[in-house]
KOLBA-568648 format. One record per residue (C-alpha): residue in one letter; x, y, z. Coordinates in steps of 0.02 Angstrom, whole numbers, padded with zeros to 5 digits, always signed. Layout:
aXYZ
...
//
This chain:
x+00636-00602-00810
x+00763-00681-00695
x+00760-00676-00500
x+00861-00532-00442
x+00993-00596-00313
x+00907-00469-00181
x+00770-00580-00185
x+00856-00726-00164
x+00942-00659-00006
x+00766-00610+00051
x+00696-00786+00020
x+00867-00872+00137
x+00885-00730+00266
x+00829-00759+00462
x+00670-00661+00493
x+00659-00557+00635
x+00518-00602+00734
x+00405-00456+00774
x+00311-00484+00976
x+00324-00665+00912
x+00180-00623+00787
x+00169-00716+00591
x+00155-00571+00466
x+00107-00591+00298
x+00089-00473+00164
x-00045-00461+00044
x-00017-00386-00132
x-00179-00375-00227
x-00155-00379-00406
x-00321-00407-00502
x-00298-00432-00715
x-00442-00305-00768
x-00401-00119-00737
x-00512+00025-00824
x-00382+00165-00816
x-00226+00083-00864
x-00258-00088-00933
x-00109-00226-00882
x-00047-00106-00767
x+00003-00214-00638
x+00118-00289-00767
x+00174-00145-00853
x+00358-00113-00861
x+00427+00021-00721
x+00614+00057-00759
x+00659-00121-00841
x+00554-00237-00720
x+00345-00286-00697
x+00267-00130-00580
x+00225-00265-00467
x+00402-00333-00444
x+00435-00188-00363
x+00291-00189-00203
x+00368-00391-00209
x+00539-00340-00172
x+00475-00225-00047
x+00408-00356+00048
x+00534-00471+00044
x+00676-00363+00113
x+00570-00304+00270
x+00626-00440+00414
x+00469-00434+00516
x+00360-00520+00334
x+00349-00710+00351
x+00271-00714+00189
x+00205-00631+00033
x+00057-00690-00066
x+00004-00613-00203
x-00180-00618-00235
x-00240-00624-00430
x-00365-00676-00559
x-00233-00673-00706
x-00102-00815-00748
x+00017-00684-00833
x+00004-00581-00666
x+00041-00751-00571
x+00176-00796-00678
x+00255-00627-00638
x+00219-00619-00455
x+00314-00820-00456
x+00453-00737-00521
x+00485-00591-00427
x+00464-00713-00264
x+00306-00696-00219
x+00174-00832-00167
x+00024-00880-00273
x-00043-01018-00194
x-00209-01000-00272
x-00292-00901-00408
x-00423-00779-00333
x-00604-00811-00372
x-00707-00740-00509
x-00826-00671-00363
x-00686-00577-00307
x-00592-00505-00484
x-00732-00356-00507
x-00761-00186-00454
x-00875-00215-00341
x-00749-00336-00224
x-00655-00233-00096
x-00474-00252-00040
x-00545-00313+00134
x-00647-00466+00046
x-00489-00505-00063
x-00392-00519+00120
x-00495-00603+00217
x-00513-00738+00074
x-00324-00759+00053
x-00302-00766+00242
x-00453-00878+00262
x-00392-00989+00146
x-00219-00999+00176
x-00299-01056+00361
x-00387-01197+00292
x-00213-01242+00235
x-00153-01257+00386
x-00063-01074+00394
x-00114-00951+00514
x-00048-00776+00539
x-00072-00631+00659
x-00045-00488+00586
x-00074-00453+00391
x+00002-00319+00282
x-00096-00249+00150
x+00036-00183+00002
x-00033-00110-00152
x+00064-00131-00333
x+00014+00032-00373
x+00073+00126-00236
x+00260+00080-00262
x+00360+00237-00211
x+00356+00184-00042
x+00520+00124+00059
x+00538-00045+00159
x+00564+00073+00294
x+00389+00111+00278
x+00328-00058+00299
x+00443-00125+00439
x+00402+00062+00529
x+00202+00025+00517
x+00222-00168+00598
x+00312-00106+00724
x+00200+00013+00767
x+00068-00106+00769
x+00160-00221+00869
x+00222-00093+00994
x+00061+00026+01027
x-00041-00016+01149
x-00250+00048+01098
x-00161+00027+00913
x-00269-00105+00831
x-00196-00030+00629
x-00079+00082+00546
x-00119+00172+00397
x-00013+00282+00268
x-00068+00448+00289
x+00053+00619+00206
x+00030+00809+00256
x-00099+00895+00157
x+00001+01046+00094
x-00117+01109-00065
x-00270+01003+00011
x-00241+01094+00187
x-00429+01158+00241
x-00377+01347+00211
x-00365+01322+00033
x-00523+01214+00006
x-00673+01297-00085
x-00860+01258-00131
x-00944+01325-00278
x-01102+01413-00237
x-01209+01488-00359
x-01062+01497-00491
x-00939+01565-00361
x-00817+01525-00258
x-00826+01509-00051
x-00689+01467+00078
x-00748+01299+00151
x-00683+01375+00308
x-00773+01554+00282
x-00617+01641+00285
x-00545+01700+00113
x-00372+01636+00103
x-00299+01808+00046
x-00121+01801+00041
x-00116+01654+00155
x+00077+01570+00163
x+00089+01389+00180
x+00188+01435+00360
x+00065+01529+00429
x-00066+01385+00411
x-00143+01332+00597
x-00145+01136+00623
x-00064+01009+00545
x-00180+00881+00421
x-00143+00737+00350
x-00236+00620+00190
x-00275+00447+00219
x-00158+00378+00060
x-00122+00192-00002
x+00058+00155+00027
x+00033+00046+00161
x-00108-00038+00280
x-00041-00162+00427
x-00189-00222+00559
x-00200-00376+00697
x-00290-00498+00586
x-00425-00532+00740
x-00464-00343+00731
x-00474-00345+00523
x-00637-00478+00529
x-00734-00384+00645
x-00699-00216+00587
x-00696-00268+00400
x-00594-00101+00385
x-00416-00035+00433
x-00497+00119+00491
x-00586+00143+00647
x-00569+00198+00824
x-00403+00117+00844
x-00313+00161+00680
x-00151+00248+00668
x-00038+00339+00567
x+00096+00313+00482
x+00191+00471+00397
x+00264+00464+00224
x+00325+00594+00112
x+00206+00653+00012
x+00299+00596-00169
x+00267+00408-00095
x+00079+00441-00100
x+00051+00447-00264
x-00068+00309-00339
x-00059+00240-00532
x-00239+00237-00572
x-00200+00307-00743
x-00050+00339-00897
x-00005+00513-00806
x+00009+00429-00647
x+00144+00299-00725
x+00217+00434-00791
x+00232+00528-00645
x+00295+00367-00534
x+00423+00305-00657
x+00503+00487-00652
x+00488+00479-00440
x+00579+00315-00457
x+00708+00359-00590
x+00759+00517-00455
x+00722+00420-00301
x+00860+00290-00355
x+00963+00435-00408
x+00969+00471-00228
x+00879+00647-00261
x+00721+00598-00143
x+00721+00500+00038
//
């Protein structure tokens, strides 16, 4: 796979200094994956799925750098050539289910510290969240940056179908309105209150905030809107599926 030249301009271009902050992005990217094995690496309209999160990263002017944090040599090998960083293979305590996203940070950022690199705000970016826009990431820093009482910024969308109106328990073999009101010919305009779904497209948090917290949710989180097509997460085939056909229109110009 060779570089694309929009990486290259990423790699050469003046970045933009956000509040005079270093921001790095993180792109976890683990080799073992139950639902859709190698899908990190599988092939999403001609390049690596993770090439795509990457290239992300790399055009948005407030990133200093993006490291790419794996277990896998193939997954390193790609992540080298889509211009990423892999300055060190992740730990076998931290390639298994039972590691979070938050260990995997704080161990890249720790170590990249003990290296002499040191960064105030991180960027979490997940491969398998990749119908989300650079937009989206430069929007969520500068949030960050510009909030005051704004410690994170997390992707949240609209809950349309998942709004509380249409939400039901089963009880004894039947259904009930979670709200206790049956939603009998209810119209998605005539819904009261807006809600929203914490999704996966992108996390951003002050790095001093991440440690203690060892979460990008709590008191001090925001939000950070995205259509709702952008929120869809490959954990399985019919979620490839689903994203490659997103992409395919989305570069058709037929979503924004």
């Amino acid at each position: 796979m060779s570089v694309h030249p929009a990486i290259t301009a990423a790699r050469t271009r003046r970045l933009t200094m956000i509040g005079n902050k270093n921001v790095i992005a993180i792109v976890p990217a683990r080799g073992g994956s139950k639902g859709l094995p190698g899908k990190n690496m599988r092939p999403m309209i001609g390049k690596p799925l993770i090439a795509w999160t990457i290239e992300q990263a790399l055009n948005c002017p407030f990133i200093d750098t993006v490291v790419v944090s794996t277990d896998s040599d193939a997954i390193a090998s790609i992540a080298k050539l889509s211009g990423g960083r892999v300055p060190f293979m992740r730990p076998s305590s931290l390639a298994g289910d039972s590691a979070t996203s938050v260990d995997v940070i704080l161990h890249t950022i720790d170590s990249l510290e003990a290296m002499g690199e040191v960064y105030h705000y991180v960027v979490l970016l997940e491969a398998t969240s990749p119908l989300r826009d650079v937009a989206d990431i430069s929007g969520a820093i500068e949030y960050l940056a510009g909030n005051q009482g704004c410690r994170s910024v997390v992707g949240v969308a609209r809950a349309e179908g998942g709004h509380p109106a249409y939400l039901m328990t089963i009880e004894d073999g039947l259904l009930r309105p979670m709200t206790g009101v049956q939603p009998t010919a209810l119209r998605r305009q005539e819904l009261r209150g807006e809600y929203f779904y914490l999704e996966g497209s992108v996390y951003a948090s002050e790095i001093d905030v991440l440690r203690v917290e060892k979460s990008f949710y709590h008191s001090s989180t925001a939000p950070w809107v995205v259509e709702r097509y952008k929120a869809l997460e490959i954990d399985e085939l019919s979620d490839f599926i689903a994203a490659e056909a997103l992409m395919n229109a989305k570069l058709k110009g037929l979503l924004k």
